[in-house]
KOLNUKE-523100 format. One record per residue (C-alpha): residue in one letter; x, y, z. Coordinates in steps of 0.5 Angstrom, whole numbers, plus 2048, in hexadecimal, padded with zeros to 3 digits. Layout:
// residues N
AXYZ/...
***
This chain:
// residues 354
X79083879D/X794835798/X79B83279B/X7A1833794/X7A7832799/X7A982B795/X7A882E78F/X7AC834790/X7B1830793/X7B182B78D/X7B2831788/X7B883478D/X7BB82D78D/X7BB82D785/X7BD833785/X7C4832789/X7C582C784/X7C483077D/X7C8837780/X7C183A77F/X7BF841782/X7B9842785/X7B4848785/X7B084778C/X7A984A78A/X7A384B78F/X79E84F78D/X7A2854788/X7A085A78B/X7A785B78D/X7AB859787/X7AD861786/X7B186178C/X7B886178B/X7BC85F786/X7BA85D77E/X7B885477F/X7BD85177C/X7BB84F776/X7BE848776/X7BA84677D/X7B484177D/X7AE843781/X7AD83F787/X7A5840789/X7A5840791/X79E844790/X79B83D790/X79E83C796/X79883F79A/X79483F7A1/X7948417A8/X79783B7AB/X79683C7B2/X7928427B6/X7918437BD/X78E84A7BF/X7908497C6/X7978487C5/X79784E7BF/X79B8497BB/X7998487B4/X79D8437B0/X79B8427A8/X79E8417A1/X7A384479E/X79E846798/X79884779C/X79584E79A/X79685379F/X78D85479E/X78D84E7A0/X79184F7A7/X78E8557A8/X7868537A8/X78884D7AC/X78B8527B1/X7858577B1/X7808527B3/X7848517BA/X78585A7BA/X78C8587B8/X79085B7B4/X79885A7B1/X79A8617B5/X7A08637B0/X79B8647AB/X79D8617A4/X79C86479E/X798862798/X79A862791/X79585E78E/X790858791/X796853790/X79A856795/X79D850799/X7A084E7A0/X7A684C79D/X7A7852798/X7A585779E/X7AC8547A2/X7B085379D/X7AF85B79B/X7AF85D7A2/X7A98627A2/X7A58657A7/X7A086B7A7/X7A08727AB/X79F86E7B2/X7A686B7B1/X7AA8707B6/X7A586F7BB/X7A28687BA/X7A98647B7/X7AB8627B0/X7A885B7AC/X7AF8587AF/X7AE85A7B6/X7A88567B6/X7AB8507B3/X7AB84A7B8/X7AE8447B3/X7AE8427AC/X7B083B7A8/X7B483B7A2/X7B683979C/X7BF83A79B/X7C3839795/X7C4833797/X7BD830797/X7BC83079E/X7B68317A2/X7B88347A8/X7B48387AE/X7B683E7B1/X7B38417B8/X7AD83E7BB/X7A68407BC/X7A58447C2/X7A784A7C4/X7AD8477CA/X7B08447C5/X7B68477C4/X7BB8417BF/X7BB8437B8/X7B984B7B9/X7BF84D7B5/X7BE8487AF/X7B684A7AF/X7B88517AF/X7BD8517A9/X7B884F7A4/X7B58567A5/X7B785B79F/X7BC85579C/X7B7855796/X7B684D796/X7BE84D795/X7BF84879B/X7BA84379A/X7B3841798/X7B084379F/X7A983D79F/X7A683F7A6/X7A68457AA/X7A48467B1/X7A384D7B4/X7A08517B9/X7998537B9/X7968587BE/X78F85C7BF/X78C8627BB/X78C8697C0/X78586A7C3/X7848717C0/X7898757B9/X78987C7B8/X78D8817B3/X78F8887B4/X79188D7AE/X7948947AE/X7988977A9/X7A08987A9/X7A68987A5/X7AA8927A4/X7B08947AB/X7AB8967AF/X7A78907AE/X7AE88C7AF/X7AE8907B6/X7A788E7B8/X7A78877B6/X7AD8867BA/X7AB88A7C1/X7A48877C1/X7A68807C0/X7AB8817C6/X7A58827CB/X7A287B7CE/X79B87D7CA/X7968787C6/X79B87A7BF/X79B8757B9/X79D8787B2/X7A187E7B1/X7A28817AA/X7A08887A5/X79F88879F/X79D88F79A/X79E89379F/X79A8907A5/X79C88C7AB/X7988867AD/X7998827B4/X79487C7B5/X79287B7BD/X7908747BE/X78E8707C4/X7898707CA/X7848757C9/X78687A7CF/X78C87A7CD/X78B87C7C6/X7878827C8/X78A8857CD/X7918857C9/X78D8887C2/X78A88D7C8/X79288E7CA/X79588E7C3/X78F8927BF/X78F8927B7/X78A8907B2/X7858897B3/X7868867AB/X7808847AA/X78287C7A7/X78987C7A9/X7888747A8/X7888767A1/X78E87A7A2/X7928757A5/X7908707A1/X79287379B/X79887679D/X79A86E7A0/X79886B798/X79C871796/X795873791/X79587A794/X79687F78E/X79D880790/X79F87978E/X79D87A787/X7A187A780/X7A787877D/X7AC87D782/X7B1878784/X7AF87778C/X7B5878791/X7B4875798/X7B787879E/X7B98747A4/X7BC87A7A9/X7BC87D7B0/X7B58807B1/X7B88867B4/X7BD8887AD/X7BC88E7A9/X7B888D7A3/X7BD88C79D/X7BD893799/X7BC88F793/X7B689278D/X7B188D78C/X7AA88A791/X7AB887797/X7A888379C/X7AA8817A3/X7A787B7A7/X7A88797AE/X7A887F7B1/X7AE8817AC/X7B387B7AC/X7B08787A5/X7B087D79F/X7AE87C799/X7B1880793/X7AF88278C/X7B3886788/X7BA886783/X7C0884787/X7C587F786/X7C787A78B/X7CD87C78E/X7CB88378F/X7C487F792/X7C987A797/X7CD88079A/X7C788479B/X7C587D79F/X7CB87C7A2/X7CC8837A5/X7C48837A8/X7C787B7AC/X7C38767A7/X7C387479F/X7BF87579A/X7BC870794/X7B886F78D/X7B286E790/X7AF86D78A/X7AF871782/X7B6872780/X7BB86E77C/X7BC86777F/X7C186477C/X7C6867780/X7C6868787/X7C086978B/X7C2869792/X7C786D797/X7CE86B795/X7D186779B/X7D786879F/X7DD86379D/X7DC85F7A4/X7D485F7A3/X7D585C79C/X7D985679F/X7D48557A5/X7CE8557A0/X7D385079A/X7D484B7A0/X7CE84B7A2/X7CC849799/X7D084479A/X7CE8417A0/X7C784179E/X7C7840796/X7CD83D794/X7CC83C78D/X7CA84378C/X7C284078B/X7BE84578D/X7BD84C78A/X7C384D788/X7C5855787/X7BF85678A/X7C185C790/X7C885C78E/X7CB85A787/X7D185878B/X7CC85478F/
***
């Protein structure tokens, strides 16, 4: 455990002072998401700032460093037969807390089991103006503070150095199994959408290559009986699969291709665009592969209720992320403002206006 708060708040002070722009940086297996870093920030080290801080498996609440690797989270969590239920991915061993909330990524059971900002509970951080300030509590009644913690999620380190997060834990299931059948990609929208509108054990939905895969977990009973009910194909190793479809190693992910991410309605038609397509959380992420410009891309999102991102390839020097409505774009300005007044931290970053 090593406690680096005063030293970052040392060097966010220093910056303030000198109009420096700083780079937060973890353990740097984000860096290709959003824009281009800006090449004159300096990099502020928050993955030195790590350890579990608090964990109380009774509570299901875990508190740690911003920079603690998530491995590290995760094998405290398994000796207890606990587990972080949105399901991180892992881009490398040095995936951090802090990195993972800054991206607001979660895994295939994020429809059923709620995404790494749901969990959240509070966080301490480091604004512009070189305070230390703590949002949320510890404990799942505590409710002051959500909204601050929350907003975090998916801001790419634009809001401030977060030091120490708190979020909640909760138990593995009892028993998991995976059932396969082969479909094209429609008929699979319309499967995942009806199987996961039945009360049943269902915590991943997605297809891939001309299959559907729908992972049942919980009490064994009720596994069991919902396979028998539902039929298809056991996966031998569906742990494999789902754990390679989570840290995007599945062959899929693989190549130079610009990577698209699609968040929209689970029940939207496939957009009629040439290329490979992956569909995840029983069709409400997408991912795409193929050529296609952006706008053409933002109005097929729109069209289907949701947005679309560069998630990773691409040209990055421009925009990566879905063109925002002029009063959202205010609303996410003054909230800039309000948090990072000079303009410290990862400048340009999600948005170049930002």
């Amino acid at each position: 455990m090593t406690d680096r708060s005063e030293q970052l708040l040392e060097q966010v002070l220093a910056a303030k002072a000198a109009g420096q722009p700083l780079r937060i940086v973890g353990g740097n297996s984000k860096a290709f998401l959003g824009r281009q870093a800006d090449a004159e920030s300096q990099d502020l080290n928050v993955g030195e700032h790590r350890g579990i801080v608090e964990y109380n498996p009774v509570e299901l609440v875990l508190t740690a460093r911003a920079g603690t690797p998530l491995r590290e989270i995760e094998a405290a969590l398994a000796e207890h037969g606990q587990a972080l239920h949105f399901e991180p991915p892992h881009f490398g061993d040095s995936d951090t807390l802090g990195g993972t909330l800054a991206a607001n990524l979660s895994g295939p059971a994020r429809p059923w089991s709620g995404s790494v900002r749901d969990q959240v509970l509070g966080i301490r951080l480091i604004n512009g103006n070189g305070e230390h300030l703590r949002f949320g509590g510890q404990v799942m009644k505590n409710v002051a503070g959500y909204d601050v913690s929350r907003l975090q999620a998916g801001a790419l380190g634009t809001l401030g150095v977060m030091t120490e997060i708190s979020l909640k834990v909760m138990p593995r299931p009892a028993a998991s199994l995976t059932l396969v059948r082969e479909m094209s990609a429609q008929q699979a929208i319309q499967q995942m959408n009806a199987r996961a509108a039945e009360p049943k054990p269902l915590t991943a939905a997605c297809w891939q290559g001309g299959r559907m895969y729908l992972r049942l977990a919980g009490a064994q009973s009720a596994v069991e009986a919902t396979a028998a009910k539902w039929g298809g194909e056991v996966l031998d190793q569906a742990d494999g699969f789902w754990r390679s479809l989570q840290d995007q190693q599945l062959d899929y992910f693989k190549g130079e291709a610009p990577l698209w991410r699609f968040s929209v309605r689970a029940n939207a038609a496939l957009a009629p665009l040439p290329g490979a397509w992956l569909l995840d959380w029983a069709g409400a992420q997408r991912w795409y592969r193929g050529d296609a410009e952006q706008p053409q891309l933002e109005q097929l999102a729109r069209e289907a209720g949701g947005q679309v991102s560069l998630f990773r390839g691409g040209d990055r020097s421009g925009e990566v992320m879905h063109h925002q409505p002029q009063a959202l774009a205010g609303l996410q300005t003054r909230m800039k403002q309000a948090f990072d007044p000079h303009g410290l931290f990862n400048p340009g970053r999600l948005y170049s206006w930002l």
